[in-house]
C-alpha positions as CSV (number, residue, x, y, z in Angstrom):
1,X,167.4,291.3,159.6
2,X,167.3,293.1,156.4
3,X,169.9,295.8,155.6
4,X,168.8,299.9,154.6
5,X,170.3,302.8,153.5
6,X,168.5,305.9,155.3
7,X,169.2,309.7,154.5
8,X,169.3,310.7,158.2
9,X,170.2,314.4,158.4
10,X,171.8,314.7,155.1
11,X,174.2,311.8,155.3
12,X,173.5,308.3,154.3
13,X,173.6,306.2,156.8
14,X,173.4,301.9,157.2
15,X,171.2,300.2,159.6
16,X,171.2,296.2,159.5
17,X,167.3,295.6,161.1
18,X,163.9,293.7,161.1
19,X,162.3,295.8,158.3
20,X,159.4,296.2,161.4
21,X,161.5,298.0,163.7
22,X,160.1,301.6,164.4
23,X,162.7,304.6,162.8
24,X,162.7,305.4,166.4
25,X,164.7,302.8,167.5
26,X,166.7,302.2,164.4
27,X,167.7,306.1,165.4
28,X,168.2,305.2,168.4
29,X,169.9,301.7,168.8
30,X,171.6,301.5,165.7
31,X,172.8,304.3,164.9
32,X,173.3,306.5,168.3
33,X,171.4,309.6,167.6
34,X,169.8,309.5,171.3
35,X,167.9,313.1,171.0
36,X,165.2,311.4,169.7
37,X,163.3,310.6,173.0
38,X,160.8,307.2,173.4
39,X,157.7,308.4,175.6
40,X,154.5,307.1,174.8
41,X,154.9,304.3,172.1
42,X,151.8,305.0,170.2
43,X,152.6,308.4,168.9
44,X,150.3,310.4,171.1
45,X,153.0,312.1,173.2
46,X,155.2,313.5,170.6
47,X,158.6,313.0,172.3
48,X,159.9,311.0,169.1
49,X,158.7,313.5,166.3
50,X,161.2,313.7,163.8
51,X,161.1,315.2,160.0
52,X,160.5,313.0,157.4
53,X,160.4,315.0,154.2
54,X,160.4,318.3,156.5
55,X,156.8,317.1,157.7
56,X,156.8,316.0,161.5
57,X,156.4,312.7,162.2
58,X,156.0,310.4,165.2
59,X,159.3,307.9,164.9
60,X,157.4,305.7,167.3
61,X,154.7,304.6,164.6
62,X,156.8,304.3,161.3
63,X,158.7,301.5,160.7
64,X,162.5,301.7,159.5
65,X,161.5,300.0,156.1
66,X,158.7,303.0,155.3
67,X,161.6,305.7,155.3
68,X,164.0,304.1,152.9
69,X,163.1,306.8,150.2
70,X,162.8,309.8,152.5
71,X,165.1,312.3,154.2
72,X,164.8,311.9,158.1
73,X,165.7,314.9,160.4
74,X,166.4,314.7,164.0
75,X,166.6,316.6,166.6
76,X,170.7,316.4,166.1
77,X,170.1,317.7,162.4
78,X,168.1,320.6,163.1
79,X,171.9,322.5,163.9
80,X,174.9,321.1,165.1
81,X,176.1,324.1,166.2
82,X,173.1,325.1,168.5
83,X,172.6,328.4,166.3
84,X,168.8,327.1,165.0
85,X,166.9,330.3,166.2
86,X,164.4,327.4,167.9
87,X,168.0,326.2,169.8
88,X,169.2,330.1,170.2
89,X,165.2,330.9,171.8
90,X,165.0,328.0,174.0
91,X,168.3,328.6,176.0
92,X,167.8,332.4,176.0
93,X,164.1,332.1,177.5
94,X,164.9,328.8,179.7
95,X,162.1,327.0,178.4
96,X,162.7,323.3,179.4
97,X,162.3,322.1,182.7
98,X,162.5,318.7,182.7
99,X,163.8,318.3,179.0
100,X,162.6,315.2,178.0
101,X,159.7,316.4,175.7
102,X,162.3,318.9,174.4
103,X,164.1,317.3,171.0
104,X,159.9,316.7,169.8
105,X,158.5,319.9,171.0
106,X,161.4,322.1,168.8
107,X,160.8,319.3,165.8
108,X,157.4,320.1,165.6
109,X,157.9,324.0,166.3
110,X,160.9,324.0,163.5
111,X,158.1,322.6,161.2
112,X,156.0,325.1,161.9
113,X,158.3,328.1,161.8
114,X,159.0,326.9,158.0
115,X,155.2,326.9,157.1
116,X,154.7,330.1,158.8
117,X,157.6,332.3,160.0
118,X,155.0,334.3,162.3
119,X,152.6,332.3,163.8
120,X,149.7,333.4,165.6
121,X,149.2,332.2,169.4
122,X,146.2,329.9,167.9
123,X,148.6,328.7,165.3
124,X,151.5,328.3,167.2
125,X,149.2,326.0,169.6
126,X,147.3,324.4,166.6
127,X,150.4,322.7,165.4
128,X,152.3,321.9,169.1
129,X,148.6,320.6,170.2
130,X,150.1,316.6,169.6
131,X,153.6,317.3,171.4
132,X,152.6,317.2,175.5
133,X,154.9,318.4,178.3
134,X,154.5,316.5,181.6
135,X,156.1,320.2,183.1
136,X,153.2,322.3,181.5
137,X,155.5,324.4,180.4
138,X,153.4,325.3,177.5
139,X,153.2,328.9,177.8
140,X,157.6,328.6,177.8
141,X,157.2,326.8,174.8
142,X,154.9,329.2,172.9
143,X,157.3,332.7,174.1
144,X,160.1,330.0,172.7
145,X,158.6,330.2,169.5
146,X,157.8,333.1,168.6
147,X,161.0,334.6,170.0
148,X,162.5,332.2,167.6
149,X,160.1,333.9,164.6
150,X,161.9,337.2,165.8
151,X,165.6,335.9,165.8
152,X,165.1,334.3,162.4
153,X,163.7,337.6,160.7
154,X,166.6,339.6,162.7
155,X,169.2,337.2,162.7
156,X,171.6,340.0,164.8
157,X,168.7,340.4,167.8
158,X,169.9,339.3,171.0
159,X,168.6,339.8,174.4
């Protein structure tokens, strides 16, 4: 077991692990932060995408002792409050069914939304194309987004 300091959605936080052990689990088991969803293992699902450095990454693949010097965001981090226009979008539209591909497919959508505020259907499905939903609910996911590009560049817009 060795011991690390991580910068896990701006707070320093201390996780006592095997330097091999994937962020995910670190996330997960050590520290709580549950959002952060285990579905494939080999970081072709997406489930466990988290930010490191603001760029997505699969949690899954990384291991706790590669993140030391970066700042992780989880799905918890993105906003406590639910007010993320990704958060606001996804309740207003319904767009889970399921869930569990949920706290990955707005990581990787939140990344995208900060590279370009208003994507493009082929963009918006260019940079989701990793994250898979056993619902389909791809077409959701896509209206998700770019109602979240509206509700970021009109803050006041409600349904």
């Amino acid at each position: 077991m060795s011991a690390f300091t991580l910068k896990i959605n701006a707070e320093e936080r201390h996780v006592d692990v095997d330097p091999q052990t994937p962020l995910l689990w670190a996330l997960r088991d050590a520290l709580g932060l549950v959002g952060t969803k285990f579905g494939c293992g080999i970081g072709q699902c997406g489930a466990c995408t988290v930010h490191l450095d603001g760029v997505p990454t699969r949690s899954c693949l990384i291991p706790v002792s590669g993140v030391a010097d970066k700042s992780v965001t989880t799905i918890e981090g993105l906003d406590a409050h639910a007010a993320h226009p990704l958060q606001r979008a996804w309740l207003e539209l319904d767009v889970p069914q399921c869930g569990y591909c949920q706290a990955g497919q707005l990581m990787s959508a939140a990344a995208l939304l900060k590279q370009n505020p208003h994507p493009s259907d082929a963009d918006i499905d260019s940079a989701m194309a990793g994250n898979l939903c056993r619902c389909a609910t791809y077409l959701r996911i896509r209206r998700g987004i770019h109602r979240a590009a509206e509700l970021a560049s009109n803050p006041g817009s409600a349904t």
